[in-house]
KOLLOVEX-424326 format. One record per residue: residue in three letters; x, y, z of N, C-alpha, C, O in turn. Coordinates in steps of 0.2 Angstrom, whole numbers, plus 5000, padded with zeros to 4 digits. Example, Ala and Ser with C-alpha at 12.3 -4.5 7.8 and 13.67 -1.06 7.14 Angstrom:
2
ALA506649725039506249785039506649845039507149835042;SER506449895035506849955036506450005039506750065040;
This chain:
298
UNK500449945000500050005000500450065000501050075003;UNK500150124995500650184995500350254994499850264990;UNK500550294999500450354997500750394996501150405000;UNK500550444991501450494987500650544988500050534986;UNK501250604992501150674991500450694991500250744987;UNK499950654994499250654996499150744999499550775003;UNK498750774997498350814998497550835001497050804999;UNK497550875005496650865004496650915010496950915015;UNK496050975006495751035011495151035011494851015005;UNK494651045017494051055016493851135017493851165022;UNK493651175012493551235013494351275015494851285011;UNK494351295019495151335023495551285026496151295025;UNK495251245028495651185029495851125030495651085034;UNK496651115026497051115024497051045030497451045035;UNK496750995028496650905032497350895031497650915036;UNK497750865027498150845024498650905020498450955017;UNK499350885020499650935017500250895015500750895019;UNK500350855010500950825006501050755011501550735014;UNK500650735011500850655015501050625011500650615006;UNK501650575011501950525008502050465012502550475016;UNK501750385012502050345016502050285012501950295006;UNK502250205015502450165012502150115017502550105022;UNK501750075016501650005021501749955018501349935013;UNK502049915022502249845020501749795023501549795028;UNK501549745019501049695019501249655027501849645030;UNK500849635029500949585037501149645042501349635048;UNK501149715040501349735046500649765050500149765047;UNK500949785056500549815061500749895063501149905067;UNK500349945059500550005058499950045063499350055062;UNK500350075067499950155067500050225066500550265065;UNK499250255066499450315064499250365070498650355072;UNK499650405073499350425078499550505076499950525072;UNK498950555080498950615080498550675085497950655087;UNK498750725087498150745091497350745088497250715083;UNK496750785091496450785088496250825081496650875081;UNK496050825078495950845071496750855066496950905063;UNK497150795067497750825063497650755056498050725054;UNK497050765055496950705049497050645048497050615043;UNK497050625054497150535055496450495051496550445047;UNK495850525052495250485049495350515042495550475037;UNK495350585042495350585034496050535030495850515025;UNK496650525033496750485029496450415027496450385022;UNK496150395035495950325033495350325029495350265026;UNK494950365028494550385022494750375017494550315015;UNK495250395013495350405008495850365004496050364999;UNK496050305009496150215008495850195005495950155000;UNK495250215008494550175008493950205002493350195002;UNK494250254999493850294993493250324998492750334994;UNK493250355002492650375004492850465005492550505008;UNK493250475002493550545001494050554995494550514993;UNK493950604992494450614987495150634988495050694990;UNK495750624988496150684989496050724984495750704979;UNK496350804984496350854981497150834977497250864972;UNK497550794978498050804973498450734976498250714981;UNK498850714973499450644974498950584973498350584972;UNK499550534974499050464969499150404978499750414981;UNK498750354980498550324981498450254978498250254973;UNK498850204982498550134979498550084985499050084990;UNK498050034985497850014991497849934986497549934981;UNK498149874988498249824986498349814978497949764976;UNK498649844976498749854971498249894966498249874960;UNK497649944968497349964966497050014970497150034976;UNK496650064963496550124968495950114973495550064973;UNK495850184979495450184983494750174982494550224979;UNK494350124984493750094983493450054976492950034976;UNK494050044971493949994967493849934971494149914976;UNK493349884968492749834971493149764971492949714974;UNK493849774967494249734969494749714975494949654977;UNK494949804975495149794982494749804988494949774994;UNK494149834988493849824994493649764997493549765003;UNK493549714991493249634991493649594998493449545002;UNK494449644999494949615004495349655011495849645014;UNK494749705010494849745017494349755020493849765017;UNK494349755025493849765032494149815037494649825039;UNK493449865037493749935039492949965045492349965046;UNK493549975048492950005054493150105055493650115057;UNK492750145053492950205053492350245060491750225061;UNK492550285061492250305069491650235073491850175075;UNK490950275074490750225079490550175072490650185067;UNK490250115074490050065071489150075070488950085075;UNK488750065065488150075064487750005062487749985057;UNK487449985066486949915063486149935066486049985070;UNK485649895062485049905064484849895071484949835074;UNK484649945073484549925081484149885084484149865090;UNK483349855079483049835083483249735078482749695077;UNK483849735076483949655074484749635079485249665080;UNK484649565081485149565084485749555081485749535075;UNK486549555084487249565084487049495078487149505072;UNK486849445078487049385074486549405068486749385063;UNK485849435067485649465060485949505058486049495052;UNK486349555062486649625058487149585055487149595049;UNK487549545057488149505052487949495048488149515042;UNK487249435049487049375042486849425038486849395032;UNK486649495038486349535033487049555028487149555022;UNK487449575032488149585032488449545026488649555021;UNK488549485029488849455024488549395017488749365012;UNK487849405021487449385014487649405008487749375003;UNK487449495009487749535004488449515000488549514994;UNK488749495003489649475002489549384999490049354996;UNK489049364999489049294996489249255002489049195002;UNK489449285007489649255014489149185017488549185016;UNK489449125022488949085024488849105030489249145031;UNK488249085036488249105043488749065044489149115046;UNK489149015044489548965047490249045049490549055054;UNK490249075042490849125045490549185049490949225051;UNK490049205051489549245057489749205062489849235067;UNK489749155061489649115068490649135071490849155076;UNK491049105066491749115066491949185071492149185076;UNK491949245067491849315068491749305075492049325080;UNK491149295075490649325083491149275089491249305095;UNK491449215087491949175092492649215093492949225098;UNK492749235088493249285088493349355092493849385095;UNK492749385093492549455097492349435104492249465109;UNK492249375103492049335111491249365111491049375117;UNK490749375107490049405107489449335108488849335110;UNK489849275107489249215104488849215107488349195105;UNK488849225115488549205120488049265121487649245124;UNK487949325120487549365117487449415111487249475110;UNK487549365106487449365098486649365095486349395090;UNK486349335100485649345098485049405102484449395103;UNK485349455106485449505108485149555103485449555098;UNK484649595105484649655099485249695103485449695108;UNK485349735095486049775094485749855102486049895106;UNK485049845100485149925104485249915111485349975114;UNK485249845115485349845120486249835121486449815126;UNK486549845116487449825120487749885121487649935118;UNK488149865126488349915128488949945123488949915117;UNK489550005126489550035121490349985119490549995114;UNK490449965122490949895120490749845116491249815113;UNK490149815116490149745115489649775108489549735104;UNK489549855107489449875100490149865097490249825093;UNK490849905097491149935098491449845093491549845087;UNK491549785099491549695096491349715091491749725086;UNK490649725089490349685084490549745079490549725073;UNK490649795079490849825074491549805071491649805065;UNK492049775076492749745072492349665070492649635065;UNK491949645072491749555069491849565064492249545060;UNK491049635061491049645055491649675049491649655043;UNK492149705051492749715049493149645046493549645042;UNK492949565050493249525052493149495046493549465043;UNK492449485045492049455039492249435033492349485029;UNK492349355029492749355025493549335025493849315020;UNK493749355031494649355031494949395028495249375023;UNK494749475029495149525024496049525027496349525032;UNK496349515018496949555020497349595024497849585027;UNK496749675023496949725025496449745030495849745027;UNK496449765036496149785040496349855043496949875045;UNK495649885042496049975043495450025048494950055046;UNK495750015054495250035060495150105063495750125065;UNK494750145064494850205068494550205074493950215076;UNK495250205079495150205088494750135089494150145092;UNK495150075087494550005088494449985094494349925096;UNK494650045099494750035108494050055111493750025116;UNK493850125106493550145108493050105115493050045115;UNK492650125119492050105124492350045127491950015131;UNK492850015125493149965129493349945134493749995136;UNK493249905139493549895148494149885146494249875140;UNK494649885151495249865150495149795148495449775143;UNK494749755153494949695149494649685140494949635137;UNK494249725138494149725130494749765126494849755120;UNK495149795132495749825126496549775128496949785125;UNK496549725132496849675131496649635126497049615122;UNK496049615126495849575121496249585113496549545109;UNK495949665113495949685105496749695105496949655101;UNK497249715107498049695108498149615104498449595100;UNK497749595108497949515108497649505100497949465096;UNK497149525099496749495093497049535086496949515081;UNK497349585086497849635082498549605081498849595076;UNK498749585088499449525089499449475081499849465077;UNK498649425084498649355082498349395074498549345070;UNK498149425071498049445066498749465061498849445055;UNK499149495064499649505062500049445059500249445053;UNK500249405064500749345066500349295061500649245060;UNK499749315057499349245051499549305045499349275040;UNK499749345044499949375039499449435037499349445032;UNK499249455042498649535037499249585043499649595047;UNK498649635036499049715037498549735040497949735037;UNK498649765049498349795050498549885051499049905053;UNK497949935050498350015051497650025053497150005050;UNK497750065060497250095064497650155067498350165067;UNK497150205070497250245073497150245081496650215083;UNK497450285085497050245091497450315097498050335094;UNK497350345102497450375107497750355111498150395113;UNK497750275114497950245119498750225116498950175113;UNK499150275119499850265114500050205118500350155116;UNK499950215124500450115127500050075124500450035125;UNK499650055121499449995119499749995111499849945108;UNK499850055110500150065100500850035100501049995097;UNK501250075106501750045107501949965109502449935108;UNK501349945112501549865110501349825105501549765105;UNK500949845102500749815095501249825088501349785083;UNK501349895089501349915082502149915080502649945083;UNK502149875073502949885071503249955070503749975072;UNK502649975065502950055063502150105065501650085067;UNK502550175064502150215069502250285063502750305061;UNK501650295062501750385058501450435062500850415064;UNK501750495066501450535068501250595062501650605057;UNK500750615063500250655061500150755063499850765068;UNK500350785062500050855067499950915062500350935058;UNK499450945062499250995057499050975049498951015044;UNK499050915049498850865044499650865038499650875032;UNK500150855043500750855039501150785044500950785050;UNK501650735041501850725044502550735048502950765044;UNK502650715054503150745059503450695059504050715060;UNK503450635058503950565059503450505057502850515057;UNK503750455055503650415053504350365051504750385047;UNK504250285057504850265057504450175060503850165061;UNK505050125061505050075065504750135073504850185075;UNK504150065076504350075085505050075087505250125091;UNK505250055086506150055088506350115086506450155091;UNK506350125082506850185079506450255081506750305082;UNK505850255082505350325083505650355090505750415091;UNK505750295095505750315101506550335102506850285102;UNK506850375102507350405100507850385108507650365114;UNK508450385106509050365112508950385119508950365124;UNK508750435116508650485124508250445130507950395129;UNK508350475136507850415141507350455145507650515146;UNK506750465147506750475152506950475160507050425162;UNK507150545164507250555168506650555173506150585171;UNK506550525180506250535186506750545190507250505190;UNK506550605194506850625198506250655203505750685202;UNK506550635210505950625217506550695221507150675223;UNK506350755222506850805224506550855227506050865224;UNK506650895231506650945234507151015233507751005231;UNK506751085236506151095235506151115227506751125224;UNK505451125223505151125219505551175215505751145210;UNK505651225216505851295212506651275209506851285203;UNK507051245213507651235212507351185208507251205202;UNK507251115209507351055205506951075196507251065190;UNK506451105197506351135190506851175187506951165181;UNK507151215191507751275189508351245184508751265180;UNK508351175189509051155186508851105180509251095175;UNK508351085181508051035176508051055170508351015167;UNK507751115167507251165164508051185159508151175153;UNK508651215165509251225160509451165157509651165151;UNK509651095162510051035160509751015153510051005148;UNK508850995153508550965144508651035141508451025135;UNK508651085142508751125135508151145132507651125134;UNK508251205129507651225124507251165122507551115122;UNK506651195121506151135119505951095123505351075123;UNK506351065127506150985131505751015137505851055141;UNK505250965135504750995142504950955150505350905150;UNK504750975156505050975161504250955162503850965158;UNK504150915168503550915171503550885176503950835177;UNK503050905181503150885187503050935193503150995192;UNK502750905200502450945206502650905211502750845210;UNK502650945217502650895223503250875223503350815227;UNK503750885222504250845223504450785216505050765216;UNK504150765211504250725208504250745201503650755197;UNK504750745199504950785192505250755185505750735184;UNK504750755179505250715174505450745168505250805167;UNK505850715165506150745157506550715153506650655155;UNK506750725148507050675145507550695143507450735138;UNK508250675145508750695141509150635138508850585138;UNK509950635135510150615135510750555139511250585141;UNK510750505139511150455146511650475149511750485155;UNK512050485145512850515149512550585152512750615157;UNK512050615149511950665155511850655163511950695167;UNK511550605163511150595171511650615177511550655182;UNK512250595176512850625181512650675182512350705186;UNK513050705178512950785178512450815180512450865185;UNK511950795178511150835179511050825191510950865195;UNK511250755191511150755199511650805202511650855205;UNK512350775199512850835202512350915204512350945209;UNK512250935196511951025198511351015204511151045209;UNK511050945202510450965208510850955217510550965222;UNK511250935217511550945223511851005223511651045228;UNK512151025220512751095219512051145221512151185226;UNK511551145219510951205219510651185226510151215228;UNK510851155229510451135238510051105238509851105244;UNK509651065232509151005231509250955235509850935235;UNK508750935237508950875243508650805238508050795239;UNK509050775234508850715231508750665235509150655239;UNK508150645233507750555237507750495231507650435233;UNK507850505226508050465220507950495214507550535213;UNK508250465209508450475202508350415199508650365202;UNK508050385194507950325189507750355181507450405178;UNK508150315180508050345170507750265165507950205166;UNK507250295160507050245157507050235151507150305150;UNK506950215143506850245140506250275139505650265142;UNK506350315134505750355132505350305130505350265126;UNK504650335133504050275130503650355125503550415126;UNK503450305119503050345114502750395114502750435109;UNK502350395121502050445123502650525124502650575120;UNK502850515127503550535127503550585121503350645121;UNK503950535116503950565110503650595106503850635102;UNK502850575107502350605104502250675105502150715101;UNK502350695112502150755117502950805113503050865111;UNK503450755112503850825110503850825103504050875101;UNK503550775096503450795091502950835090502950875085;UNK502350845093501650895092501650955096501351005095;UNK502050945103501850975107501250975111501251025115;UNK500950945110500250915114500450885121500750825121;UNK500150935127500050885132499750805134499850765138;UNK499250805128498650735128498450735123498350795120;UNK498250695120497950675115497150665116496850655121;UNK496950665110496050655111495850595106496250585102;UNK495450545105495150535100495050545094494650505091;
């Protein structure tokens, strides 16, 4: 799958601005961004349901929404929509009827989302997770190659966003490409081979998991009092690197051979250090200093 120099404004605003990526089949890719920095609109326009204004697009060897390629992707994009007064096991069979599909693969599907056991449930009564299941079942339908999700955590308990890890894992590891969008960056980071951020609808990186999270580590530091330990912090990472922390508990992210140095000045300056631990940088991390975003939204 490829996309060269994609474009696309709505009105004044400018979704997308020269996006170029490249994904390789069997991976597990995410695309992460704050909010509105065009993550869906991309996944739109995979999926032909949006035009770009300029650059070319090819999704398994063909363009976005040709009947060929869609025949082999399953795509969940925002919330998921089935008939509310039929239950989770009609809205499939309707589903893949259409597709030449048998129930035997409905029945398949709903064992995989863990739903069987309330599959003959009307859809209006599930809650907003076990809606959430059966909108990826439907995505599941058929065994698409490519699977292309946005935020598929959505409404989910923890124990449903273990599950969807697990089921993105074992998806992967049988040979599909999955690319979703998703907010909860600790769980991207354990799934995902490679990672595109997104911010103002341009991209800011894109790399291996491995490679995104950059050498540097995070710094914890537990110190006293508060004015000094920011003081020294604040000069030690440098322009740009954000400092954060209250209460005595302060972090940042610098460079490894700095750590010495960095305790030394917090002593030199009359901080009474209670410990220092350094980790690498986890995603999150990095994402805050490629966008500048305290948090991410949906």
């Amino acid at each position: 799958m490829s996309i060269s120099n994609i474009t696309k404004s709505f009105g004044r605003l400018r979704a997308l601005d020269d996006v170029t990526l490249s994904i390789s089949s069997g991976q597990v890719y995410g695309v992460l961004g704050p909010n509105g920095a065009g993550k869906t609109t991309l996944l739109r326009i995979l999926l032909g349901l949006v035009r770009p204004d300029s650059g070319t697009v090819s999704v398994l060897g063909h363009a976005p929404g040709d009947r060929r390629a869609l025949r082999d992707i399953g795509a969940l994009i925002e919330a998921p929509a089935f008939v509310p007064g039929l239950s989770g096991r009609t809205n499939l069979r309707v589903l893949a009827r259409a597709r030449g599909l048998s129930d035997t693969e409905v029945d398949r599907v709903l064992r995989l989302v863990d739903l069987a056991e309330r599959a003959d449930d009307r859809f209006a009564g599930y809650s907003l997770g076990m809606r959430q299941r059966l909108g990826v079942a439907a995505t599941l339908l058929g065994d698409p190659r490519l699977l292309i999700l946005d935020e598929p955590t959505n409404g989910l308990d923890p124990e449903g966003v273990v599950w969807m890890r697990s089921l993105v894992r074992e998806l992967s590891g049988s040979g599909h490409t999955v690319l979703f969008s998703s907010h909860m960056l600790g769980e991207v980071q354990q799934v995902c081979d490679r990672v595109v951020v997104v911010n103002g609808g341009t991209v800011v990186a894109e790399d291996s998991m491995d490679n995104i999270r950059t050498p540097d580590v995070s710094l914890h530091v537990h110190a006293e009092p508060d004015h000094l330990v920011e003081r020294v912090l604040t000069e030690s990472a440098g322009a740009g690197t954000p400092v954060r922390g209250e209460e005595g508990r302060w972090r940042t992210s610098v460079a490894p051979d700095e750590v010495p140095r960095i305790v030394r000045a917090l002593v030199e300056a009359g901080a009474d250090v209670h410990e220092v631990r350094k980790e690498r940088q986890s995603l999150e991390e990095v994402f805050f200093a490629l966008t500048g975003s305290q948090e991410e939204h949906p």
